[in-house]
C-alpha positions in Angstrom: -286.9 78.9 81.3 -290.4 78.2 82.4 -291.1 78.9 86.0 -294.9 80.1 86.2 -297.0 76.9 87.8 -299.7 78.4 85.1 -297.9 77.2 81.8 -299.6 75.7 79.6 -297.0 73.0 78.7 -297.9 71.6 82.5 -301.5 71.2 81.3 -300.5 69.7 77.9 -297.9 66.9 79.6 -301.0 66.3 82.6 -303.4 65.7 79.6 -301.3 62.8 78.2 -300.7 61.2 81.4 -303.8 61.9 83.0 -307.2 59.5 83.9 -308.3 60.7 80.4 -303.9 59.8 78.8 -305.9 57.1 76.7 -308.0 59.3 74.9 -305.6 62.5 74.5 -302.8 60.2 73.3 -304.8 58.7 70.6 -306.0 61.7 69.3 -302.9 63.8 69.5 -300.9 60.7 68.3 -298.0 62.0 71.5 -297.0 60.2 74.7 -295.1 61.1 77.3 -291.7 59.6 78.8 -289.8 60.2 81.6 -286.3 59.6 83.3 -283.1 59.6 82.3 -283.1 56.2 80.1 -285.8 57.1 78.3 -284.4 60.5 76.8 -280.9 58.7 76.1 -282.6 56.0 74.0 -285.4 58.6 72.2 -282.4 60.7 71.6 -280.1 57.6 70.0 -282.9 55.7 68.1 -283.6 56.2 64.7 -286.3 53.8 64.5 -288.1 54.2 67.3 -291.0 56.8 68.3 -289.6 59.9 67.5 -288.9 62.8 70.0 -290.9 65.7 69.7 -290.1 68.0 72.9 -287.7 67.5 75.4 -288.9 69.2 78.9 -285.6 69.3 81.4 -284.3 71.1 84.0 -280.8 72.2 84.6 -280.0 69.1 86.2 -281.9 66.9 84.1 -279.5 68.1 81.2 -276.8 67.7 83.1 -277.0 64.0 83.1 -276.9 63.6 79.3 -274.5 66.2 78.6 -272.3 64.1 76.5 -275.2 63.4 74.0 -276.0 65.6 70.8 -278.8 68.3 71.6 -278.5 70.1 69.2 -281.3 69.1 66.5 -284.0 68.5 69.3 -286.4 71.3 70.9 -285.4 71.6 74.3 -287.5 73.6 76.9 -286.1 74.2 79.7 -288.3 74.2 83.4 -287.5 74.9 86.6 -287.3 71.7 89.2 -291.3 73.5 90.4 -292.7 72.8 86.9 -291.0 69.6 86.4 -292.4 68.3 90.0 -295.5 69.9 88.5 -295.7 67.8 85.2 -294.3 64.8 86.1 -295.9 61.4 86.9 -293.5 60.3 89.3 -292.7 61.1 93.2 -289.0 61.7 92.5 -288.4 63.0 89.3 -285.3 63.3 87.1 -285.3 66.2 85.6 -286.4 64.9 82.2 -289.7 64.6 80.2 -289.7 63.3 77.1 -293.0 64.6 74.9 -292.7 62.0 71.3 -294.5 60.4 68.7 -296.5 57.5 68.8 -295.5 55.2 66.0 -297.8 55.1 63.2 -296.7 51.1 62.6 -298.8 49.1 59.6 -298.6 45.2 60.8 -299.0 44.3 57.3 -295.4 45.4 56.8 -294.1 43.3 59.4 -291.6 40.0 58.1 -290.7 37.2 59.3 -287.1 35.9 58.4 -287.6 32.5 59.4 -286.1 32.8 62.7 -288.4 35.4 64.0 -289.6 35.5 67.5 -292.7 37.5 67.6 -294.6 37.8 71.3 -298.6 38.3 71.5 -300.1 39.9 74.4 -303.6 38.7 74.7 -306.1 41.5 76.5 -303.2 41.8 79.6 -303.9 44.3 81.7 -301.0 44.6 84.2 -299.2 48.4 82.8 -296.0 47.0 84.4 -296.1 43.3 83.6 -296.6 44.3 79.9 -293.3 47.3 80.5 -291.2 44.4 81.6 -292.3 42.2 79.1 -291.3 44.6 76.4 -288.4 45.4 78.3 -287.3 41.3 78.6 -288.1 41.4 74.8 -285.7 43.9 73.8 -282.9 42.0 75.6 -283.7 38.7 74.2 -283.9 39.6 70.7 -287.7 39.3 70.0 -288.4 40.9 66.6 -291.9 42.6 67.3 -294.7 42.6 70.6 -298.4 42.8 69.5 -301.1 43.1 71.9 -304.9 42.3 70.9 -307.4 44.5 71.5 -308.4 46.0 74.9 -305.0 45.2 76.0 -303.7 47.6 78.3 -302.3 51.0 76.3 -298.7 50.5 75.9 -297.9 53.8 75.8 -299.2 54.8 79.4 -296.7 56.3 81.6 -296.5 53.0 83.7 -295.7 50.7 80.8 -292.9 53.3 78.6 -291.7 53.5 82.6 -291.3 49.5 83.7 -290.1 49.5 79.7 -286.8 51.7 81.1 -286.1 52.8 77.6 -286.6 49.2 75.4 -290.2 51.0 74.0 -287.3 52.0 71.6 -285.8 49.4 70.4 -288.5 46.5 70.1 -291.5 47.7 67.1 -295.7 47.4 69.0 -298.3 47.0 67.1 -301.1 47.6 69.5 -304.9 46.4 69.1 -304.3 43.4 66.5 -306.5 40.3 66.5 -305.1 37.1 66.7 -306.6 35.7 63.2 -304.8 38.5 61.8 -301.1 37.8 62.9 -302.2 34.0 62.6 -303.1 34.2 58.8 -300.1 36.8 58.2 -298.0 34.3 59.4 -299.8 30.8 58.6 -296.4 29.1 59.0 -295.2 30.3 61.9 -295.3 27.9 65.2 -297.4 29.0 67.8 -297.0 29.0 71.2 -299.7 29.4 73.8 -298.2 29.1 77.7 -300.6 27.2 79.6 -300.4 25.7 83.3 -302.5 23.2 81.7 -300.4 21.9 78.8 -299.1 18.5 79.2 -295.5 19.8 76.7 -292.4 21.6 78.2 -291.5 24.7 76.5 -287.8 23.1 77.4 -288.5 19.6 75.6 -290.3 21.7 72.5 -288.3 21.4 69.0 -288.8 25.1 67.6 -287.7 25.8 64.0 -288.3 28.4 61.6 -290.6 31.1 63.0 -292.3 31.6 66.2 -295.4 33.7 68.3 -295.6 33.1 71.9 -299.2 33.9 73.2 -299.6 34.9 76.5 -302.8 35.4 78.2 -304.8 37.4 80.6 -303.1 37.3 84.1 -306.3 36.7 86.0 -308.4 34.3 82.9 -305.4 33.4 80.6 -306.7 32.6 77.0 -308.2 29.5 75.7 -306.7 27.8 73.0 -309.9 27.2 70.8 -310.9 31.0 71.3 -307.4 32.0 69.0 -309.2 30.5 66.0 -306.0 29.0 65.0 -304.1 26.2 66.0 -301.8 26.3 68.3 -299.3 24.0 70.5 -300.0 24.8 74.4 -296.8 24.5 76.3 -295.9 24.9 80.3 -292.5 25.8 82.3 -291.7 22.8 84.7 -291.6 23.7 88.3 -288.9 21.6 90.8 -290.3 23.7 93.8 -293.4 24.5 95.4 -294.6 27.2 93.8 -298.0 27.0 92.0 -297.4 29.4 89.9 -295.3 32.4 88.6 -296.4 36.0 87.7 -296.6 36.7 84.0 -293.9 38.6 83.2 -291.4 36.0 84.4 -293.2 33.3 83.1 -292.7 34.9 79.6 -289.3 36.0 80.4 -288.6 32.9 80.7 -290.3 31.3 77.3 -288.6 34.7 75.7 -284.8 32.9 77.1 -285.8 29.6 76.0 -287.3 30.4 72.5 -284.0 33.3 72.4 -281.5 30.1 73.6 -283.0 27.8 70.5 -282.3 30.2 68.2 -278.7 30.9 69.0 -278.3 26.8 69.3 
């Protein structure tokens, strides 16, 4: 068990998730992931980012006791050195050190009933963690993010992700003429308060990519440099508008509720 506040596994975990996490996690190709829900889903997935290191304490491991430990690398810390490493002010005992995915977006397919989401330069870490996380449980095949979008591999975003980082494949830093002429016959959606259409009243067939934009500027339409339908959500109350990630959770229902219909 580690126990010295001198390790140097505290300074390697601080590096990842530190002002300079960007920069350490691209060029050691690692993130960090903490919590409970996090271990349990790097430990199940087999196509997700893959788990290098497991950091836990003896209580940590006592909350996914009932899982299969024995083909990982487990170090084991005392609750000092987990306080030490961790990003959080309560923390649970369990660090997860993995792989970033090494994902090609050329190898990405559509079905014909794909639902693809496209982050355009958000900004928000947990806006773009529950977006992901509202992915997973609506069935969206992939989330790509354009470039200088925020780093979906900080510790805020694989935290408000509570394990779905998983289970839904990111391809980060893409532009938007590159999904668009990947998938030339997909139907694309751009939410916009401005749009005169209701995502509700839309006819959606084949495949799909929502676009959602900046949460301060959005995204104009012409600057995609593809065409695209701009759509709104209909409002009964007074509200003027509604934060991102519950406006695209609820596109991600609407476009998940057309498919299943």
């Amino acid at each position: 068990m580690i126990e010295s506040l001198h390790s140097p596994h505290i300074g390697r975990v601080k590096a990842l998730i530190g002002s300079k996490g960007a920069k350490e996690r691209r060029e050691q190709g690692l993130f960090v992931a903490e919590g409970v829900q996090c271990a349990r889903e790097a430990l199940a997935s087999h196509e997700g980012p893959e788990l290098k290191i497991l950091y836990a304490t003896e209580s940590g491991l006592s909350k996914i006791s009932e899982l299969d430990l024995n083909s990982i690398e487990i170090i084991e810390v005392s609750e000092a050195v987990m306080k030490a490493m961790s990003d959080t002010v309560s923390p649970q005992g369990l660090i997860s050190l993995c792989y970033k995915p090494e994902l090609d977006i050329s190898e990405l397919k559509a079905t014909g009933s794909s639902r693809f989401i496209y982050l355009h330069e958000i900004q928000d870490p947990g806006n773009a963690g529950t977006i992901l996380r509202t992915a997973d449980a609506m069935g969206i095949s992939a989330v790509i993010t354009s470039p200088d979008s925020v780093d979906m591999y900080s510790p805020k975003v694989v935290r408000s992700t509570a394990g779905s980082l998983w289970n839904v494949p990111v391809y980060e830093g893409i532009s938007f003429d590159r999904v668009a002429s990947q998938f030339p016959a997909a139907q694309k959606l751009l939410l916009s308060s401005h749009a005169k259409t209701s995502i509700l009243d839309l006819s959606i067939s084949g495949d799909c990519i929502a676009i959602f934009g900046n949460e301060a500027r959005g995204v104009d339409a012409a600057a995609l440099g593809a065409a695209v339908t701009e759509v709104t959500i209909p409002m009964a109350g007074r509200a003027e508008s509604l934060n991102l990630s519950a406006a695209a959770s609820i596109v991600m229902f609407t476009l998940s509720s057309k498919v299943a219909g």
